[in-house]
C-alpha positions in Angstrom: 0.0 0.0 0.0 1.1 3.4 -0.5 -0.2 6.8 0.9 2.3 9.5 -0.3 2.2 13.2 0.5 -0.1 15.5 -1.7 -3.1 12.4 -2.5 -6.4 12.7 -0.8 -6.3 11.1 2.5 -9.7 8.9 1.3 -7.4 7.4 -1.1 -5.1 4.5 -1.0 -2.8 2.8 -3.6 -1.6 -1.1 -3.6 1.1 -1.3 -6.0 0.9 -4.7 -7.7 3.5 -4.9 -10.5 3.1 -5.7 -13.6 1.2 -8.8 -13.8 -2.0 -6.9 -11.9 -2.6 -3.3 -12.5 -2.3 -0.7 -9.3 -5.7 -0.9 -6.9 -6.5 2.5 -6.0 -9.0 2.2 -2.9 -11.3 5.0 -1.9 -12.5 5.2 1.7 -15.6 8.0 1.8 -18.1 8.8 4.4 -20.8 7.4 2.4 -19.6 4.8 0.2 -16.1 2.8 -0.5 -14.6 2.0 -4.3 -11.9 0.2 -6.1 -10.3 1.0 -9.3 -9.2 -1.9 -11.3 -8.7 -5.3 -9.7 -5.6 -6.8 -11.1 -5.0 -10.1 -13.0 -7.2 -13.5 -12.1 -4.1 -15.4 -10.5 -3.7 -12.4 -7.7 -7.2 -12.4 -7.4 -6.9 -13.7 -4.0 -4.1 -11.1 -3.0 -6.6 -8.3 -4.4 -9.3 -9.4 -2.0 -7.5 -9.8 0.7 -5.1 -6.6 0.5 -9.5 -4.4 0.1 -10.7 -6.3 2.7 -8.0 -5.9 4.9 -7.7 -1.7 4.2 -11.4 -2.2 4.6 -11.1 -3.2 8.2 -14.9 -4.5 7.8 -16.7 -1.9 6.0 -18.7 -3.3 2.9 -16.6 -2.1 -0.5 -20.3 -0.4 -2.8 -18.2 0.1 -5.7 -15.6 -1.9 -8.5 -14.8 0.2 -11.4 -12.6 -0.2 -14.2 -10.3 2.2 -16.2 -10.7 -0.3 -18.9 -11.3 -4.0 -19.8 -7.5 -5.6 -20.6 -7.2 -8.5 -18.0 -4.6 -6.9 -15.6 -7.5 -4.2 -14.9 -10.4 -6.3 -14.6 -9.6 -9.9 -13.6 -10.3 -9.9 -10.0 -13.6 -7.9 -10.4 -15.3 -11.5 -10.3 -13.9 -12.6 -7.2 -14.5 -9.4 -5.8 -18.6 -9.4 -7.0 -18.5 -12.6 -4.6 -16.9 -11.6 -2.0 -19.2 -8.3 -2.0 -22.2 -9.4 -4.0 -23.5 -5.7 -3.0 -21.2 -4.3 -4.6 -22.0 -2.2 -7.5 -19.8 -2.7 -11.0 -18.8 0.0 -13.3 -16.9 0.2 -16.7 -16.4 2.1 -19.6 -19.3 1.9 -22.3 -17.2 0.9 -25.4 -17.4 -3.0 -24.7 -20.6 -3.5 -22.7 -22.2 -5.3 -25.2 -19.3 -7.9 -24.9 -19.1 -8.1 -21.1 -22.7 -8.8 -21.1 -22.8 -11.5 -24.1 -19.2 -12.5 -22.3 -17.3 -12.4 -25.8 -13.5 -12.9 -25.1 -12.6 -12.4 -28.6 -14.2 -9.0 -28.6 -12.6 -8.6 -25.0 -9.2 -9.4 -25.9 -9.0 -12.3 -23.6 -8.5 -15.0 -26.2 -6.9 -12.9 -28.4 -3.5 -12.2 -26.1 -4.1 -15.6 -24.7 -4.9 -14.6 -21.2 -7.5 -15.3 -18.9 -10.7 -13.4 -17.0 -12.8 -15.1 -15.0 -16.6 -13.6 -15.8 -17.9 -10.8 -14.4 -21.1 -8.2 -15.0 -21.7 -4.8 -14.6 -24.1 -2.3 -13.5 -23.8 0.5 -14.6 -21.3 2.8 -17.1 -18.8 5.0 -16.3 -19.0 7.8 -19.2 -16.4 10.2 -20.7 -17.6 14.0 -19.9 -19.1 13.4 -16.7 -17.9 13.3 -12.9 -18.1 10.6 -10.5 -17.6 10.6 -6.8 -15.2 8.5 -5.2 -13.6 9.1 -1.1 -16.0 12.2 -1.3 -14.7 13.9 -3.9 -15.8 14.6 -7.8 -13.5 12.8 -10.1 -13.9 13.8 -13.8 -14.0 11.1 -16.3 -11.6 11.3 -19.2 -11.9 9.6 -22.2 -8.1 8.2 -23.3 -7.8 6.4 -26.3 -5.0 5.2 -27.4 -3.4 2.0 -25.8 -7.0 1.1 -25.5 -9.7 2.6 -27.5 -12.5 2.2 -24.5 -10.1 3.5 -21.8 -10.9 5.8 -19.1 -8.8 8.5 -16.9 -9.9 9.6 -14.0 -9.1 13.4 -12.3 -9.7 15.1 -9.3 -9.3 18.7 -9.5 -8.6 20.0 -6.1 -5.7 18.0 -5.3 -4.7 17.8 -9.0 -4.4 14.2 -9.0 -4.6 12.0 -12.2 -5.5 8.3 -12.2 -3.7 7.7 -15.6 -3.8 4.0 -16.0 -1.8 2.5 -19.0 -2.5 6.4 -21.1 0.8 7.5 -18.9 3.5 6.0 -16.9 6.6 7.5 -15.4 8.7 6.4 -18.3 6.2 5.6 -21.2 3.0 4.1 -21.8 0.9 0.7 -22.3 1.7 -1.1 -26.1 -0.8 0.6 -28.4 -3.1 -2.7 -29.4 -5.3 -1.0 -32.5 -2.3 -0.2 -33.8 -1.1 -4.0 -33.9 -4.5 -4.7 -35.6 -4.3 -1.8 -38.5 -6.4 0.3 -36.7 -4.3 3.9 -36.5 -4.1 4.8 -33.2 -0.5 6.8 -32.1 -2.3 10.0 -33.2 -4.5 9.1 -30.1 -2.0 8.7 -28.0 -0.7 11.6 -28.7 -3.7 13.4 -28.0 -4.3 11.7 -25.1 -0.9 13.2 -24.1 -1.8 16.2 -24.6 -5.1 16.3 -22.4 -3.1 15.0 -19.7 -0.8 18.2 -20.4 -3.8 20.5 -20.7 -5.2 18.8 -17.0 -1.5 19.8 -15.6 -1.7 17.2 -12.8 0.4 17.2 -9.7 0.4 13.6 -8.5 -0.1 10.8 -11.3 -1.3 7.2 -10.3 -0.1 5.3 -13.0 -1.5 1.6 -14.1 2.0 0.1 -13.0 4.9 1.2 -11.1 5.1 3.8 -8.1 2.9 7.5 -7.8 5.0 10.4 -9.6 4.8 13.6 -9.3 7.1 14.9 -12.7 4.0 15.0 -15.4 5.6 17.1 -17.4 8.8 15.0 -17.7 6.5 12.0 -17.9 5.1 13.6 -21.1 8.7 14.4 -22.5 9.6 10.8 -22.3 6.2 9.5 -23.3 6.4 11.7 -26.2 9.9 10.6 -27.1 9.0 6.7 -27.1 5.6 7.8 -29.4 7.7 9.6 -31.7 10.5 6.6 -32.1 6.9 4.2 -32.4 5.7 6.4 -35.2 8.7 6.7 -37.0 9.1 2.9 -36.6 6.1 0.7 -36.5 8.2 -2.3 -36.6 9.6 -1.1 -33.0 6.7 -1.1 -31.6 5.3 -4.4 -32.9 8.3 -6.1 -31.9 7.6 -4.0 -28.2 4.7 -5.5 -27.9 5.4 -9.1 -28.7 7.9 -8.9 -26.1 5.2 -7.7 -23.8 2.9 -10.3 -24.2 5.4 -13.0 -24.1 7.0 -11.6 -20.8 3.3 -11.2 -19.0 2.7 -14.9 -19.9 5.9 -15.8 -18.2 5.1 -13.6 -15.5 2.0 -15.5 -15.0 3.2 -19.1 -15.5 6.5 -18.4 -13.7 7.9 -21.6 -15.8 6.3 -23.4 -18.4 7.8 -26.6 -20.3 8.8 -25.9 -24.3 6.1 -27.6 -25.8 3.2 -25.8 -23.5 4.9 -22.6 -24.4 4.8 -23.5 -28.3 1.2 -24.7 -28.4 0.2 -21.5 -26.3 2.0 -19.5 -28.7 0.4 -20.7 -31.6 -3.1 -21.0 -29.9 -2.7 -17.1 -29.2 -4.1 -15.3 -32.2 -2.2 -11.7 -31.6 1.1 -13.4 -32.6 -0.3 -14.8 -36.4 -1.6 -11.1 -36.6 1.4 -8.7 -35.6 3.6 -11.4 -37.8 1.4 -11.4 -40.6 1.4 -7.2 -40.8 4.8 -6.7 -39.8 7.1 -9.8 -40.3 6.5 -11.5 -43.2 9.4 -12.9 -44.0 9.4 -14.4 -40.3 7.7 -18.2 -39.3 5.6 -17.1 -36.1 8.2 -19.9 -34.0 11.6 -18.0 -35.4 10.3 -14.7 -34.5 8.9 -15.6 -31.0 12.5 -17.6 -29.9 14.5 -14.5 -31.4 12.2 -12.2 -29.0 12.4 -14.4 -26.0 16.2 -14.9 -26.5 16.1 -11.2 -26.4 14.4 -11.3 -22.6 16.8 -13.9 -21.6 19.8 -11.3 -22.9 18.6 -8.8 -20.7 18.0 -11.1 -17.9 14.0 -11.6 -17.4 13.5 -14.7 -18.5 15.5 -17.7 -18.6 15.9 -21.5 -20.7 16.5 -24.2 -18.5 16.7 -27.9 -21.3 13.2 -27.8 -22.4 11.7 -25.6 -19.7 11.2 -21.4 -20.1 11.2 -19.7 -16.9 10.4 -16.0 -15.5 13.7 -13.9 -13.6 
């Protein structure tokens, strides 16, 4: 948990990694809340890390910045543990949560895993919501996501920025994998999140800043190398998804990791549009030989393991 000078004292941060997205707990007179939930393997941790700041108040609210796994997977286990609990998300993919599509979702696609979960109600771009008693502003922030929300509270100038800013970059931009132009977006989104001029920043992963505007210049930087480069940042983002897998198997035998490779359709897709003169199996073992260079992963005979 962290509680740094200059946030709210209603709000609380448990900073999870990158496996689960950060919790951000909100402690009001008149209702409690959660933003994002983590990953389904540390949904466990997740309820046990709310109920515990909880100290035996009821948690009313689960909300979601948006709908990749590490944001949402332990909303289910939550909605049991606190089945009065009401659940919001952003409206782009309510259709999908409610017909439980995992294609749509992403799930299948980056071959990760949610358990099922509903909603209630939506949490809409333009409007204001009130969380620890104070009036957050909703944010659209397309980009790494196209649904993606940011949350800001004027008063203390704080900015719940999910994966739309980190200290040192931001989340892979998926439509972009999928031919779907999107860095212009992120570059917008950049510059509403210059335009809100925050003072503390709760990122998606890693620790609370406080440097947005240095966030930005970096941020800005990595877009610009992405855009110049598409290949970069397809090759950035196969790495990603092969070092979150790893991250949640810890070790997985040569043959698993093969068949889950080519059961995950993402991979066919960012080889077909950017590597064509790769086989999906070359490209993926010159990638992960590339995390076992820099020391997060490792090959042990025929088994892959996380470091």
């Amino acid at each position: 948990m962290t509680a740094l000078e200059g946030l709210p004292a209603q709000l609380q941060v448990f900073e999870r990694g990158w496996l689960s997205a950060n919790n951000v707990l909100f402690l009001g007179r008149e209702h409690s809340a959660v933003l994002d939930t983590g990953y389904a393997t540390h949904a466990a941790q997740t309820v046990a890390l709310i109920d515990d700041a909880l100290a035996g108040r009821p948690l009313d609210l689960i909300l979601n910045t948006h709908l990749h796994s590490d944001h949402c997977g332990g909303n289910s286990a939550l909605q049991r543990r606190h089945p009065g609990a009401s659940t919001l998300i952003p409206p782009g993919e309510s259709a999908a949560v409610q017909a439980w599509d995992e294609d749509v979702l992403s799930f299948r696609a980056t071959g990760q895993f949610c358990e099922r979960f509903h909603f209630d109600e939506l949490l809409l771009p333009g409007g204001c919501i009130r969380l620890g008693d104070l009036a957050w502003e909703i944010h659209a922030a397309k980009g790494h996501d196209p649904h993606s929300v940011i949350l800001f509270e004027p008063a203390s100038r704080t900015l719940i920025s999910a994966d739309a800013l980190w200290e040192n970059g931001f989340g892979v931009v998926f439509p972009e994998l999928l031919g779907e132009p999107s860095f212009d977006e992120v570059g917008a989104t950049l510059d509403l999140i210059e335009d809100l001029a925050p003072l503390h920043v709760i990122p998606g992963h890693e620790g609370v800043f406080h440097d947005a505007s240095g966030a930005l210049r970096k941020s800005r930087s990595r877009l610009d190398g992405f855009q110049r480069n598409p290949v970069k940042h397809a090759r950035h983002a196969i790495k990603v998804l092969l070092k979150f897998k790893l991250l949640e198997l810890q070790s997985v035998s040569r043959d698993d990791w093969n068949a889950w490779l080519v059961g995950t359709p993402y991979f066919e897709t960012i080889r077909a549009r950017f590597f064509i003169d790769f086989r999906l199996q070359e490209l993926a073992d010159e990638l992960l030989a590339e995390l076992v260079a820099v020391g997060t992963a490792a090959i042990d005979h025929s088994q892959i393991h996380n470091r």
